[in-house]
mmCIF file of the N, C-alpha and C atoms, coordinates in Angstrom:
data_MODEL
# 
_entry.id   MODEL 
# 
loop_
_atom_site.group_PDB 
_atom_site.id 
_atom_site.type_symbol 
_atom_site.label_atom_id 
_atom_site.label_alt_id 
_atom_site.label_comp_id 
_atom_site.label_asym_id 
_atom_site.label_entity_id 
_atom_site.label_seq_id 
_atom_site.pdbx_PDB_ins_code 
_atom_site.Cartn_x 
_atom_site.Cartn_y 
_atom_site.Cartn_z 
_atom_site.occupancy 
_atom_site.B_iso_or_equiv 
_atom_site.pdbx_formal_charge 
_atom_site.auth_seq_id 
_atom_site.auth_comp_id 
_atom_site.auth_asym_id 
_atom_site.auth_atom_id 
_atom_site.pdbx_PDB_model_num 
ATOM 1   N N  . UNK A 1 1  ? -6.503  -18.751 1.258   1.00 0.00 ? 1  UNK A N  1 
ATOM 2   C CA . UNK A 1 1  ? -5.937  -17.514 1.759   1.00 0.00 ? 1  UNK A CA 1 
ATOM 3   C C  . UNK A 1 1  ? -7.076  -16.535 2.050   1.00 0.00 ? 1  UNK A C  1 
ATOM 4   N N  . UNK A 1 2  ? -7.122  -15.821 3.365   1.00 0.00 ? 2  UNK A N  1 
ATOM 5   C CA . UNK A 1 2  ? -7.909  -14.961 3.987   1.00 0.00 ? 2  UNK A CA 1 
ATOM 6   C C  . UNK A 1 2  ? -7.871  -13.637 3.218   1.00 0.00 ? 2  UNK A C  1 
ATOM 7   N N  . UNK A 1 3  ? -8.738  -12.858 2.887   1.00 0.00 ? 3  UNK A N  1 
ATOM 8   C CA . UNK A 1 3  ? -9.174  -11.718 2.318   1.00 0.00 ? 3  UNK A CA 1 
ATOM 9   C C  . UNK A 1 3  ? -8.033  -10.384 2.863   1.00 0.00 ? 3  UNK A C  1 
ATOM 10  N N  . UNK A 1 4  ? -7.642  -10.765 4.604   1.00 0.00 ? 4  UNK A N  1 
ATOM 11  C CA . UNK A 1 4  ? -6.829  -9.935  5.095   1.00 0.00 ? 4  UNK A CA 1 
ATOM 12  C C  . UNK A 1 4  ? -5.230  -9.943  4.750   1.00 0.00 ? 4  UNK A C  1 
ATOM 13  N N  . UNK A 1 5  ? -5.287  -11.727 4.443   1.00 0.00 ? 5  UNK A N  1 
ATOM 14  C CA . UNK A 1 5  ? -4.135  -12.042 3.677   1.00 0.00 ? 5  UNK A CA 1 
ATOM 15  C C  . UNK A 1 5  ? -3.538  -11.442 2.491   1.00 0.00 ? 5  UNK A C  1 
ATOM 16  N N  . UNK A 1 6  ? -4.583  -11.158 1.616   1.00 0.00 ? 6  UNK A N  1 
ATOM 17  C CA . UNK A 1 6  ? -3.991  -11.037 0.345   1.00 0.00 ? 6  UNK A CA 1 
ATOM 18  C C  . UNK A 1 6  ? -3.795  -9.759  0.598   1.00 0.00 ? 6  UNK A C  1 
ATOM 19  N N  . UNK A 1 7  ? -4.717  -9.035  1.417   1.00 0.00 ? 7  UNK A N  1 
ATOM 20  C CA . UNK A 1 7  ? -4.614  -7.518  1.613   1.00 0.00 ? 7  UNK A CA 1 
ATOM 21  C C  . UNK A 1 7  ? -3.038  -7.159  1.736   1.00 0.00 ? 7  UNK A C  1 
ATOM 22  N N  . UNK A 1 8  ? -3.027  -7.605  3.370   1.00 0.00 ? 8  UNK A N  1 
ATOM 23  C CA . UNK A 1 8  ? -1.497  -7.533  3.453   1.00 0.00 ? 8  UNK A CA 1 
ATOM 24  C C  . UNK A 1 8  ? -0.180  -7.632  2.336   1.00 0.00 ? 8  UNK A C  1 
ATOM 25  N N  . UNK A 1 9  ? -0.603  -9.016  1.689   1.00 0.00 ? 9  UNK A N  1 
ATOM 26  C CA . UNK A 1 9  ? 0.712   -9.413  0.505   1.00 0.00 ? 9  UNK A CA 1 
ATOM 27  C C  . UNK A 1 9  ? 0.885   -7.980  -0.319  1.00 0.00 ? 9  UNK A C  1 
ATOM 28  N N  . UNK A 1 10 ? -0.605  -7.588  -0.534  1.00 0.00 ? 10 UNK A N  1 
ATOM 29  C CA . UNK A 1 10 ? -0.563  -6.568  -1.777  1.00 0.00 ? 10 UNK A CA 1 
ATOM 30  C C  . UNK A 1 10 ? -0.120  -5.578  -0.932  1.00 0.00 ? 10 UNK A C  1 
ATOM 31  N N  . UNK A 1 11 ? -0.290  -5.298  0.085   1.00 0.00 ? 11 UNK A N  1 
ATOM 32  C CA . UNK A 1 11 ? 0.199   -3.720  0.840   1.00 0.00 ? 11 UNK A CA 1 
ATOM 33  C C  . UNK A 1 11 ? 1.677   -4.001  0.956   1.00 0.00 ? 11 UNK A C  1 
ATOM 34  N N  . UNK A 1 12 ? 2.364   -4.892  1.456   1.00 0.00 ? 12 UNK A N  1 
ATOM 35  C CA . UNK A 1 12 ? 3.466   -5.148  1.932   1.00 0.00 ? 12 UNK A CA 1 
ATOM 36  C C  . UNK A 1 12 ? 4.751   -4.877  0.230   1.00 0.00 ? 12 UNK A C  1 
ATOM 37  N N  . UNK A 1 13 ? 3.777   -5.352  -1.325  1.00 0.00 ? 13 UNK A N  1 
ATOM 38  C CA . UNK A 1 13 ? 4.198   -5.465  -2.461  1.00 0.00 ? 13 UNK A CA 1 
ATOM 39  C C  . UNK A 1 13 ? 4.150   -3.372  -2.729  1.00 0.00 ? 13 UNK A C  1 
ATOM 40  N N  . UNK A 1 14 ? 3.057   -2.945  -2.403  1.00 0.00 ? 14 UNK A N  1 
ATOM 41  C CA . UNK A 1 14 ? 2.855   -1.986  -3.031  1.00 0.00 ? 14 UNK A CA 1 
ATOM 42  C C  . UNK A 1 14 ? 3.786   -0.917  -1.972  1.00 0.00 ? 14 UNK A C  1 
ATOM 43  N N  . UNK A 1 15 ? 4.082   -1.039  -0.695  1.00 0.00 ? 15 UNK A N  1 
ATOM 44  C CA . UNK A 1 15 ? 5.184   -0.520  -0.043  1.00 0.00 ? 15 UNK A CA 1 
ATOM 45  C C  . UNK A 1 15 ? 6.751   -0.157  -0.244  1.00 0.00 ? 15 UNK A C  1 
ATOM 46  N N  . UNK A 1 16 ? 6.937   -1.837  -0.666  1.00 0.00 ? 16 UNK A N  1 
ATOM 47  C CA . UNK A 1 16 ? 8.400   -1.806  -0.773  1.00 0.00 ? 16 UNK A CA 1 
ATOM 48  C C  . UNK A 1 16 ? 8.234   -1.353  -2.647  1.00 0.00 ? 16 UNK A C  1 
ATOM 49  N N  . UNK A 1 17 ? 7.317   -0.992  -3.487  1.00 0.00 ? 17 UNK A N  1 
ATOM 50  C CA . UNK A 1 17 ? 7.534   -0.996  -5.174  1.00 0.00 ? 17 UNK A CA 1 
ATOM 51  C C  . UNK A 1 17 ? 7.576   0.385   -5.180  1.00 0.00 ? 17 UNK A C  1 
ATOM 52  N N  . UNK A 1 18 ? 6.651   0.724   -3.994  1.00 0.00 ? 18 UNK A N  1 
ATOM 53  C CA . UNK A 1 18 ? 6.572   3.094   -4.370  1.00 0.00 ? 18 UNK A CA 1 
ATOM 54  C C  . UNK A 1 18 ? 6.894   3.520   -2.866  1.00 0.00 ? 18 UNK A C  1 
ATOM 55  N N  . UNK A 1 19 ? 7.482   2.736   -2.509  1.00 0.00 ? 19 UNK A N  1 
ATOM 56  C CA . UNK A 1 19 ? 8.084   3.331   -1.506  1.00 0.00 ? 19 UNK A CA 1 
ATOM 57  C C  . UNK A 1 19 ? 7.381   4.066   -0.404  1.00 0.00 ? 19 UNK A C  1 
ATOM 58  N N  . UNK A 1 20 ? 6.668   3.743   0.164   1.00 0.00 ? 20 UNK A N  1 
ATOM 59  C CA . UNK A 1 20 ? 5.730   4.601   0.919   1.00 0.00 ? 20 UNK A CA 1 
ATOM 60  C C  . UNK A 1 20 ? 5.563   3.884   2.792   1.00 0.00 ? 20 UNK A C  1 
ATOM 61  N N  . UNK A 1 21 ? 5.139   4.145   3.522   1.00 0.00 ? 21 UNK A N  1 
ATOM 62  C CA . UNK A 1 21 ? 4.561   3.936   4.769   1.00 0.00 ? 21 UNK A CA 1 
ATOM 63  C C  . UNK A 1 21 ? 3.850   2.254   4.521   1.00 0.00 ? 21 UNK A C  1 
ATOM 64  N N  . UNK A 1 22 ? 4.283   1.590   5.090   1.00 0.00 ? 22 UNK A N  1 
ATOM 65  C CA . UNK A 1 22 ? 3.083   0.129   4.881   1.00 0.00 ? 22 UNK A CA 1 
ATOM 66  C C  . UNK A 1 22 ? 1.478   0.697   5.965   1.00 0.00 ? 22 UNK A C  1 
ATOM 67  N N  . UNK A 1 23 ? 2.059   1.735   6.804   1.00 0.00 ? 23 UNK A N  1 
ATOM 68  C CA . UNK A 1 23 ? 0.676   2.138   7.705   1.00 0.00 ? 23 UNK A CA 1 
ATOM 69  C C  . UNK A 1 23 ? -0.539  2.929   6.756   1.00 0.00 ? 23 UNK A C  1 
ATOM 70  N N  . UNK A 1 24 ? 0.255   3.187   5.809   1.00 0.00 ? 24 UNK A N  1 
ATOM 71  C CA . UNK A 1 24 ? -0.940  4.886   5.185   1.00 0.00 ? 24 UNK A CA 1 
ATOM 72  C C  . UNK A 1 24 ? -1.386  3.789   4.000   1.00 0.00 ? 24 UNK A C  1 
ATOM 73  N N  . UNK A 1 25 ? -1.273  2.376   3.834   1.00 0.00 ? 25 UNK A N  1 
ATOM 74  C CA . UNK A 1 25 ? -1.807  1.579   2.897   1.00 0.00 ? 25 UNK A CA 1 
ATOM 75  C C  . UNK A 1 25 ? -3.351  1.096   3.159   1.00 0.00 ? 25 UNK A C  1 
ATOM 76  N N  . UNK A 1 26 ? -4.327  1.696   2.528   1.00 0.00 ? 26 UNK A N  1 
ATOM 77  C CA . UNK A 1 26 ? -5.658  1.222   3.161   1.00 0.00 ? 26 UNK A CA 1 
ATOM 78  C C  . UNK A 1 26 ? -6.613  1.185   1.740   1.00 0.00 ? 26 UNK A C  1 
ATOM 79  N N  . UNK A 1 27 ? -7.467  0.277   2.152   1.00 0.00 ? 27 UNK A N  1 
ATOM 80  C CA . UNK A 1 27 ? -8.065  -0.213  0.591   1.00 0.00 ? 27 UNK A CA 1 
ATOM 81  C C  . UNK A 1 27 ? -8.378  0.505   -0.270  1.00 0.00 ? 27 UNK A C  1 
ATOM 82  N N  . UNK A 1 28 ? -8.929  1.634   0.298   1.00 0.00 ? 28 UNK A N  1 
ATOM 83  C CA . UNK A 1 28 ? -9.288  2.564   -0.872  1.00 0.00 ? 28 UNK A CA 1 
ATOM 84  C C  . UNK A 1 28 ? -8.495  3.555   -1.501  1.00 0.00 ? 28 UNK A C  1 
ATOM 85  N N  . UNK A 1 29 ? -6.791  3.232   -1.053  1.00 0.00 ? 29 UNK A N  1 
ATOM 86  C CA . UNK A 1 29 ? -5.730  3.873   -1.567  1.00 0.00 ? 29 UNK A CA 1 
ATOM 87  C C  . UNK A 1 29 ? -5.825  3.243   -3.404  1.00 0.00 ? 29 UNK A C  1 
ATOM 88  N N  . UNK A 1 30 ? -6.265  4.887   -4.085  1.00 0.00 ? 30 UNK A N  1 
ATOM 89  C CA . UNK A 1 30 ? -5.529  4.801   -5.551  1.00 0.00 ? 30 UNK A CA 1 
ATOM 90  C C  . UNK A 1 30 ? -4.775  4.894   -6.286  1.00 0.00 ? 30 UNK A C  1 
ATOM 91  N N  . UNK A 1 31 ? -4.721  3.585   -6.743  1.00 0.00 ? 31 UNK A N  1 
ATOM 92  C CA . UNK A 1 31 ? -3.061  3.078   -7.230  1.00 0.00 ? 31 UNK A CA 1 
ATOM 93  C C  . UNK A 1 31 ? -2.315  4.745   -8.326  1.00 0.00 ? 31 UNK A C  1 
ATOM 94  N N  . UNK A 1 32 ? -3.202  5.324   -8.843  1.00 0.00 ? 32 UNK A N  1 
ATOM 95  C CA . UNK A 1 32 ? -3.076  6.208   -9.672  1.00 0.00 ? 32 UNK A CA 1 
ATOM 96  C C  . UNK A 1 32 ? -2.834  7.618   -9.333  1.00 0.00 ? 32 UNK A C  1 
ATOM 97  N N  . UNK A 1 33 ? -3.877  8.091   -7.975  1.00 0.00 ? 33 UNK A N  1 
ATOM 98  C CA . UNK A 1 33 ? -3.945  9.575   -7.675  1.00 0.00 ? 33 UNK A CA 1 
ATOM 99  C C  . UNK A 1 33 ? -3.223  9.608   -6.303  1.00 0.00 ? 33 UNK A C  1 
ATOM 100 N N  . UNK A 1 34 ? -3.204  7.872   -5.766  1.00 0.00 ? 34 UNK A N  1 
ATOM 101 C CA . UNK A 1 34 ? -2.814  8.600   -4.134  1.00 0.00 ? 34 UNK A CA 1 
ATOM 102 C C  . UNK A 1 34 ? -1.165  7.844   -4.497  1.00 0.00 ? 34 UNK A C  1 
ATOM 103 N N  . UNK A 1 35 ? -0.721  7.225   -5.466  1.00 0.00 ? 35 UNK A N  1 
ATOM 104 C CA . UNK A 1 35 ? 0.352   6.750   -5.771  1.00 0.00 ? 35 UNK A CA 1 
ATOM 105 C C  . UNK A 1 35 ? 1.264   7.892   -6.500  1.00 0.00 ? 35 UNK A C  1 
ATOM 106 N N  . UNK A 1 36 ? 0.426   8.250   -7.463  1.00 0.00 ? 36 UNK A N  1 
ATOM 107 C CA . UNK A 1 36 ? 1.350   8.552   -8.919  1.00 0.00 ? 36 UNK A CA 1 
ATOM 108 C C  . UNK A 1 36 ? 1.629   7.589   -9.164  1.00 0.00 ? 36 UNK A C  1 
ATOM 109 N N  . UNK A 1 37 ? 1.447   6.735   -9.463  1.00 0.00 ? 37 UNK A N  1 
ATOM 110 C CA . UNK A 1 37 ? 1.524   5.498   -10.513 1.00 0.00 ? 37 UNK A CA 1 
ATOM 111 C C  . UNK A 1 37 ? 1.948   5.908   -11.856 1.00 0.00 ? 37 UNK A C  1 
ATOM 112 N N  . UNK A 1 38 ? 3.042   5.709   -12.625 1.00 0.00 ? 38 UNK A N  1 
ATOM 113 C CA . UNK A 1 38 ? 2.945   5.892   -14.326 1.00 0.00 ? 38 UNK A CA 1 
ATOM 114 C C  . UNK A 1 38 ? 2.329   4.275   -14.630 1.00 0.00 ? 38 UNK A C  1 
ATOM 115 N N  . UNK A 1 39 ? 1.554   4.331   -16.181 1.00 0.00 ? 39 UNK A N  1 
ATOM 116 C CA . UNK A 1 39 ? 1.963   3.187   -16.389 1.00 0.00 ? 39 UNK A CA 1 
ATOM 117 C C  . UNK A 1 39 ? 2.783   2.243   -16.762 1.00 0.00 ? 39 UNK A C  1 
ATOM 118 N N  . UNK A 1 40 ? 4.116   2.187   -16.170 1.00 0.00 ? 40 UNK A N  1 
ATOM 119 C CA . UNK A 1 40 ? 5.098   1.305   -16.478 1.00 0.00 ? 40 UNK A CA 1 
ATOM 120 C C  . UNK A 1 40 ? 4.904   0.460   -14.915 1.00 0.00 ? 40 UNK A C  1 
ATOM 121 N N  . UNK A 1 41 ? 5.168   1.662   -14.172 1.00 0.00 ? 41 UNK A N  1 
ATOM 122 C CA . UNK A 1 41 ? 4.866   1.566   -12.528 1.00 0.00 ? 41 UNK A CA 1 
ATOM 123 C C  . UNK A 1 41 ? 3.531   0.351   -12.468 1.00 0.00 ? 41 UNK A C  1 
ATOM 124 N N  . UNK A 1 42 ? 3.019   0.629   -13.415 1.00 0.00 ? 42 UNK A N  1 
ATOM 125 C CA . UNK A 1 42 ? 1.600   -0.171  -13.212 1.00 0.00 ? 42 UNK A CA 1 
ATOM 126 C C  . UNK A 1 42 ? 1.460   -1.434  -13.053 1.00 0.00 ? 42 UNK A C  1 
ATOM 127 N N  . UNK A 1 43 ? 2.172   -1.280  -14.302 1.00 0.00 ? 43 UNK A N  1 
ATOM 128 C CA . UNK A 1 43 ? 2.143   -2.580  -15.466 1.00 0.00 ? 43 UNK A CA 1 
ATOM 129 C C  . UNK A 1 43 ? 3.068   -3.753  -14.085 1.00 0.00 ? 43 UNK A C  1 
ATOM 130 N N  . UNK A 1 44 ? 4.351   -3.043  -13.740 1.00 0.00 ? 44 UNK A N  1 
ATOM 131 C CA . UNK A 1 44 ? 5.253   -3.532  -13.339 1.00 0.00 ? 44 UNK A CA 1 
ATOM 132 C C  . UNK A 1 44 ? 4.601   -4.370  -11.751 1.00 0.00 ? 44 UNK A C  1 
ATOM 133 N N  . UNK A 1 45 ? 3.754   -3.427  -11.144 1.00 0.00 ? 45 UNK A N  1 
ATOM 134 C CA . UNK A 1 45 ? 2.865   -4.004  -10.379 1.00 0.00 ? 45 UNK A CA 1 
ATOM 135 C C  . UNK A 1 45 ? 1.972   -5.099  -10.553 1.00 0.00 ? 45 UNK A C  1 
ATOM 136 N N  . UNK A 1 46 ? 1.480   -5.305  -11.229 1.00 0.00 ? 46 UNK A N  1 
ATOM 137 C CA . UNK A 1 46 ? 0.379   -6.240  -11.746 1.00 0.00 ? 46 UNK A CA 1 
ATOM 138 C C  . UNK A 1 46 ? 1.296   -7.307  -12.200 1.00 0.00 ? 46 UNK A C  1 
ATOM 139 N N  . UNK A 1 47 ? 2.206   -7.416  -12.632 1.00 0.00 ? 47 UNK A N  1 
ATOM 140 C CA . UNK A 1 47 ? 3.384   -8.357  -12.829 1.00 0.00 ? 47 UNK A CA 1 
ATOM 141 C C  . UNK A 1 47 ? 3.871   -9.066  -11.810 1.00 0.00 ? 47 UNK A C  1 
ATOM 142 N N  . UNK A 1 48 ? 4.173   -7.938  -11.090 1.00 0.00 ? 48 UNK A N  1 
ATOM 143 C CA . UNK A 1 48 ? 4.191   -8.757  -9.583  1.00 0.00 ? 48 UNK A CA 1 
ATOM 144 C C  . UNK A 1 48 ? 3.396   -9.380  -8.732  1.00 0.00 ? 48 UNK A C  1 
ATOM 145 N N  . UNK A 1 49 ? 1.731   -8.588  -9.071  1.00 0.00 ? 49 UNK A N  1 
ATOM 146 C CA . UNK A 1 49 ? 0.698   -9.443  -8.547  1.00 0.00 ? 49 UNK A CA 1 
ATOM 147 C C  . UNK A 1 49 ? 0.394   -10.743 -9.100  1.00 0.00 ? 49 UNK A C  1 
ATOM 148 N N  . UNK A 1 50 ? 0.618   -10.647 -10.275 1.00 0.00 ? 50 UNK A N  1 
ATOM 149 C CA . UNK A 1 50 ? 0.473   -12.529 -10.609 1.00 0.00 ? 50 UNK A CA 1 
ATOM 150 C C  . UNK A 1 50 ? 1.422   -13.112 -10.548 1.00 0.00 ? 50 UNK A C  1 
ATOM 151 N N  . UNK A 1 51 ? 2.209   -12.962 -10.772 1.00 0.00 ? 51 UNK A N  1 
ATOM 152 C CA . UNK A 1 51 ? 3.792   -13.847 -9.585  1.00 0.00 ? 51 UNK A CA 1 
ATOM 153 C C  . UNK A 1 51 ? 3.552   -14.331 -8.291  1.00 0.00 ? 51 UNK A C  1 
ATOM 154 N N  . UNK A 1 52 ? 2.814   -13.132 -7.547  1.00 0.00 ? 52 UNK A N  1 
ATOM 155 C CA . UNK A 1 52 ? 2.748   -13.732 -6.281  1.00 0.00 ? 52 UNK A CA 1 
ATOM 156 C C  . UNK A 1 52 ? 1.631   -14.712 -5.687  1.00 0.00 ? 52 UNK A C  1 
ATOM 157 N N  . UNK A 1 53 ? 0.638   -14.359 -6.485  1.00 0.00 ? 53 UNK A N  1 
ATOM 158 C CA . UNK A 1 53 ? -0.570  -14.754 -6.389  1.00 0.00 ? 53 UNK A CA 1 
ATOM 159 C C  . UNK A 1 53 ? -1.215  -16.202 -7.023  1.00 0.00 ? 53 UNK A C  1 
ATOM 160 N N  . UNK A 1 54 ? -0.229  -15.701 -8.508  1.00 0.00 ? 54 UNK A N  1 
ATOM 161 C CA . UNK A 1 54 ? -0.449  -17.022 -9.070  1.00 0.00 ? 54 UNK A CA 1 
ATOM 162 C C  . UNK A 1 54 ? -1.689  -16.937 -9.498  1.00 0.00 ? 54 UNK A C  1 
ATOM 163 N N  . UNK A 1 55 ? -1.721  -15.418 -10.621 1.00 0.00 ? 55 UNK A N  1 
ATOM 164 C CA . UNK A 1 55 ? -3.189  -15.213 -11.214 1.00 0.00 ? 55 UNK A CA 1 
ATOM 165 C C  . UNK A 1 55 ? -2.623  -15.030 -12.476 1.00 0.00 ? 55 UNK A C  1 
ATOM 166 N N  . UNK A 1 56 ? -3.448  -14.817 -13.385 1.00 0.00 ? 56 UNK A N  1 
ATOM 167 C CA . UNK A 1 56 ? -3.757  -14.427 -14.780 1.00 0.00 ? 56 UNK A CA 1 
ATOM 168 C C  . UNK A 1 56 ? -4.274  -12.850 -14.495 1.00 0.00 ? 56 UNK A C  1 
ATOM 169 N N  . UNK A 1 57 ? -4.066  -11.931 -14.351 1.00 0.00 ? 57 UNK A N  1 
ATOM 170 C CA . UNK A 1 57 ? -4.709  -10.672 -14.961 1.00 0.00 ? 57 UNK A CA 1 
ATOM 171 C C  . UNK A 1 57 ? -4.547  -9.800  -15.827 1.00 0.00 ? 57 UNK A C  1 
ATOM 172 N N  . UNK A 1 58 ? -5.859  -9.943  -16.878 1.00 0.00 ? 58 UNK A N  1 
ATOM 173 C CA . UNK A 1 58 ? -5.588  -9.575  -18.148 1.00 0.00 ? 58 UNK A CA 1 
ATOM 174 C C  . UNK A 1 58 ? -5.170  -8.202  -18.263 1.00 0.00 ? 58 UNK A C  1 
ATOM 175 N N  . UNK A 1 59 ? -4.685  -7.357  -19.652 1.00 0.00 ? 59 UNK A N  1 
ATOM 176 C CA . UNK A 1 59 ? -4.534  -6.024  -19.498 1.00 0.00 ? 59 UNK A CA 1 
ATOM 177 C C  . UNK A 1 59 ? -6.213  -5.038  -19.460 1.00 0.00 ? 59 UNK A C  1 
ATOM 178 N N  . UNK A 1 60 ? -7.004  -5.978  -19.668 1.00 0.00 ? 60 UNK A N  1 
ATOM 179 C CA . UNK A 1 60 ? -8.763  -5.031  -19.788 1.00 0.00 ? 60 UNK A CA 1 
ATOM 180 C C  . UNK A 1 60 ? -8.949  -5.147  -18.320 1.00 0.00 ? 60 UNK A C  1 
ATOM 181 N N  . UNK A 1 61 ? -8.934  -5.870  -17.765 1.00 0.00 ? 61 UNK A N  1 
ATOM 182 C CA . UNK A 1 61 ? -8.917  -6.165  -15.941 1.00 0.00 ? 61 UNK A CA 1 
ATOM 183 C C  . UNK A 1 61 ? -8.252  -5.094  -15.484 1.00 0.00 ? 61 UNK A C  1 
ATOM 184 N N  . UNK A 1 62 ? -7.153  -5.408  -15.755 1.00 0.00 ? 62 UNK A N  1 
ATOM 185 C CA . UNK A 1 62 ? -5.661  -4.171  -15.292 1.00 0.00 ? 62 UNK A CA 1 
ATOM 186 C C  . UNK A 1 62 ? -6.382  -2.680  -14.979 1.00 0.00 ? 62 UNK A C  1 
ATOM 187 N N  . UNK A 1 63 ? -6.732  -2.615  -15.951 1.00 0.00 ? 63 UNK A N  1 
ATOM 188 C CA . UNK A 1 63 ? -7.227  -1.261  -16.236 1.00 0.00 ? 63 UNK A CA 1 
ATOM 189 C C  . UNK A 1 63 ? -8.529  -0.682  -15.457 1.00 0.00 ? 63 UNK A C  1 
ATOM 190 N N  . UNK A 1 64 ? -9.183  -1.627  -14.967 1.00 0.00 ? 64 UNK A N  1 
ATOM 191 C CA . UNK A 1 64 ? -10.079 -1.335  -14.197 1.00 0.00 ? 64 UNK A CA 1 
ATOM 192 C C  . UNK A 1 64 ? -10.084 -1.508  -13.153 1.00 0.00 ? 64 UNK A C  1 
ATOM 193 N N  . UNK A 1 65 ? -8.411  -1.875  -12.451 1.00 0.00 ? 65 UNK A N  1 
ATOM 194 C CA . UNK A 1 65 ? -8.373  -2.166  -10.963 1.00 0.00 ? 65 UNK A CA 1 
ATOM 195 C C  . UNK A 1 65 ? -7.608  -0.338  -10.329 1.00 0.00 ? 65 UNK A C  1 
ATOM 196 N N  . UNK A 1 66 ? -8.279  0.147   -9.711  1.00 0.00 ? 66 UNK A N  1 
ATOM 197 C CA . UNK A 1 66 ? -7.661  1.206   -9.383  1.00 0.00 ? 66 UNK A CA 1 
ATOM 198 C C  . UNK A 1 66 ? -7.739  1.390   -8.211  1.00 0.00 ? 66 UNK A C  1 
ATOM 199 N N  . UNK A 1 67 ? -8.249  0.980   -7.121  1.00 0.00 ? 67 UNK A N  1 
ATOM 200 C CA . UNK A 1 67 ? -7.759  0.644   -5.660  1.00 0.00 ? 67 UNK A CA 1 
ATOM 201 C C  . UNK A 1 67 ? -7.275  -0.865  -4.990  1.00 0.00 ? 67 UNK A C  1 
ATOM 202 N N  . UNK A 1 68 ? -6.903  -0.476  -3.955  1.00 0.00 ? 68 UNK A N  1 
ATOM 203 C CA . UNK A 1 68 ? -6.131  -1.439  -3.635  1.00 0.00 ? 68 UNK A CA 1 
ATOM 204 C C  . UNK A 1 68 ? -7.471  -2.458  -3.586  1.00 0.00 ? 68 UNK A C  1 
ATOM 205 N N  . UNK A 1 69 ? -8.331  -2.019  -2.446  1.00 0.00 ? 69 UNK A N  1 
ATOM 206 C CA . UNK A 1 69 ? -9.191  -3.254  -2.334  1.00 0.00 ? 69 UNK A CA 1 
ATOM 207 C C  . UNK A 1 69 ? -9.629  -3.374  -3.703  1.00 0.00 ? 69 UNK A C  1 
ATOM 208 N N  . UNK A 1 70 ? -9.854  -3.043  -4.590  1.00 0.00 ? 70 UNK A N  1 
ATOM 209 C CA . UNK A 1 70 ? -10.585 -3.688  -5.877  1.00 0.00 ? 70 UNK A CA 1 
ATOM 210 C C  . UNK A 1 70 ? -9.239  -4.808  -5.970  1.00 0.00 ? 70 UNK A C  1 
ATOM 211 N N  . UNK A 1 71 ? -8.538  -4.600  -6.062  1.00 0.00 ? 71 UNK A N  1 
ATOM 212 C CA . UNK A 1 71 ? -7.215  -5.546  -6.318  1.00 0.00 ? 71 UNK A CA 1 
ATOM 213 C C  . UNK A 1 71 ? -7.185  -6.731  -5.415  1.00 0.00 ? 71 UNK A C  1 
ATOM 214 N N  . UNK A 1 72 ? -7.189  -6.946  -4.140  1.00 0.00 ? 72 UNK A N  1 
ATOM 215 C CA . UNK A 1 72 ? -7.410  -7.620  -3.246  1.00 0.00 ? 72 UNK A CA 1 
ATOM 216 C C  . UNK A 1 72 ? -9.029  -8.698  -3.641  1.00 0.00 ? 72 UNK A C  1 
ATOM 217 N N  . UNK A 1 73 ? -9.829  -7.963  -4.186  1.00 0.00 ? 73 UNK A N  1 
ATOM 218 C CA . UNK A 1 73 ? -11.038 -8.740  -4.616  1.00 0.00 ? 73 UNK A CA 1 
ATOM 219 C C  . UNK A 1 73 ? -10.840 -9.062  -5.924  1.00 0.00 ? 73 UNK A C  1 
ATOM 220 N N  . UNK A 1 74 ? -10.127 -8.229  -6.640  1.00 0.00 ? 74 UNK A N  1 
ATOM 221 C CA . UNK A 1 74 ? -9.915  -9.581  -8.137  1.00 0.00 ? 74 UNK A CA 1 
ATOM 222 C C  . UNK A 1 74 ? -8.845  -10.879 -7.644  1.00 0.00 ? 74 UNK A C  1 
ATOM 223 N N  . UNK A 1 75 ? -7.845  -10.434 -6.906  1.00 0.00 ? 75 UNK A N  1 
ATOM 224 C CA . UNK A 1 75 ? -7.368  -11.598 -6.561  1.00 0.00 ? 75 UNK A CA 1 
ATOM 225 C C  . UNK A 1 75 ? -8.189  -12.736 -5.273  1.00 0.00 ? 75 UNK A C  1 
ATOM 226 N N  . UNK A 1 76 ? -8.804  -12.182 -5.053  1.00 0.00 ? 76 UNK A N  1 
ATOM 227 C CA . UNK A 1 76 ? -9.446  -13.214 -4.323  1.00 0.00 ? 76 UNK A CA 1 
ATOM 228 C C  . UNK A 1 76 ? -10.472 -13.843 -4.755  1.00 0.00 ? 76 UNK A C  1 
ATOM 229 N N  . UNK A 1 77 ? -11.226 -13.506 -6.142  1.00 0.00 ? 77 UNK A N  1 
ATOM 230 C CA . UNK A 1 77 ? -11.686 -14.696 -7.312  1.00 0.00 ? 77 UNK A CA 1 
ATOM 231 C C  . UNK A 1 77 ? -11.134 -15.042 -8.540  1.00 0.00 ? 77 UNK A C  1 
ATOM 232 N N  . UNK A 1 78 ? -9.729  -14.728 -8.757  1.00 0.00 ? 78 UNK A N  1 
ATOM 233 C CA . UNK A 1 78 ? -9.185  -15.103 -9.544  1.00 0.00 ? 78 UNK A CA 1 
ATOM 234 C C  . UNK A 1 78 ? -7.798  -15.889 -9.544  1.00 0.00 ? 78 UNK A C  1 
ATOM 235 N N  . UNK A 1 79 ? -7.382  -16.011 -8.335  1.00 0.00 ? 79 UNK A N  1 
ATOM 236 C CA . UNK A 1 79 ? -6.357  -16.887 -8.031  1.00 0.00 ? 79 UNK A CA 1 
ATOM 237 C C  . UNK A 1 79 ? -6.471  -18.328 -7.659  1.00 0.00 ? 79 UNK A C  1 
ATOM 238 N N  . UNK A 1 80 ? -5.225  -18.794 -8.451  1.00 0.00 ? 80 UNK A N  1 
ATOM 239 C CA . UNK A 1 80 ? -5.612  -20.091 -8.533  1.00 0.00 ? 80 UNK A CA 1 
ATOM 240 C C  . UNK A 1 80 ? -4.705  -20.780 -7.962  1.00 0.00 ? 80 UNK A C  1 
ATOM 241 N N  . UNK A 1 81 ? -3.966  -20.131 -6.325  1.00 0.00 ? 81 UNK A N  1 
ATOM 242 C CA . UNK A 1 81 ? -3.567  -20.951 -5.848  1.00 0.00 ? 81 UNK A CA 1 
ATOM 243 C C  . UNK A 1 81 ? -4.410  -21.304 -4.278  1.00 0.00 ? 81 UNK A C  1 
# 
């Protein structure tokens, strides 16, 4: 899967979860300040990213993913499909 790929999956996930524009989704959107993210919101995300992805990401990882592209690049060395 292409780098633009996963981009998309995660924009298309993080659209329909906070409800927002799929256009105003761009990598350096933060999951936290340009979201409002709580962490349940978070958690609930990252749940969905390894569902879809078919990753493991731990909660110390979690915590240090706060834009989209950082997210897009942990899943793109940590997925194992």
């Amino acid at each position: 899967m292409s780098k633009d790929e996963v981009f998309n999956q995660i924009a298309d996930i993080i659209a329909e979860r906070f409800e927002i524009d799929r256009e105003t989704i761009k990598p350096e959107l933060n999951f936290k300040t340009d979201l409002d993210a709580d962490s349940i919101d978070f958690v609930e995300f990252i749940l969905e990213l390894e569902d879809t992805f078919n990753a493991e990401i731990s909660d110390e990882d979690a915590e240090n993913l706060n834009t989209v592209g950082e997210a897009v690049d942990y899943i793109m060395s940590h997925s194992k499909s």
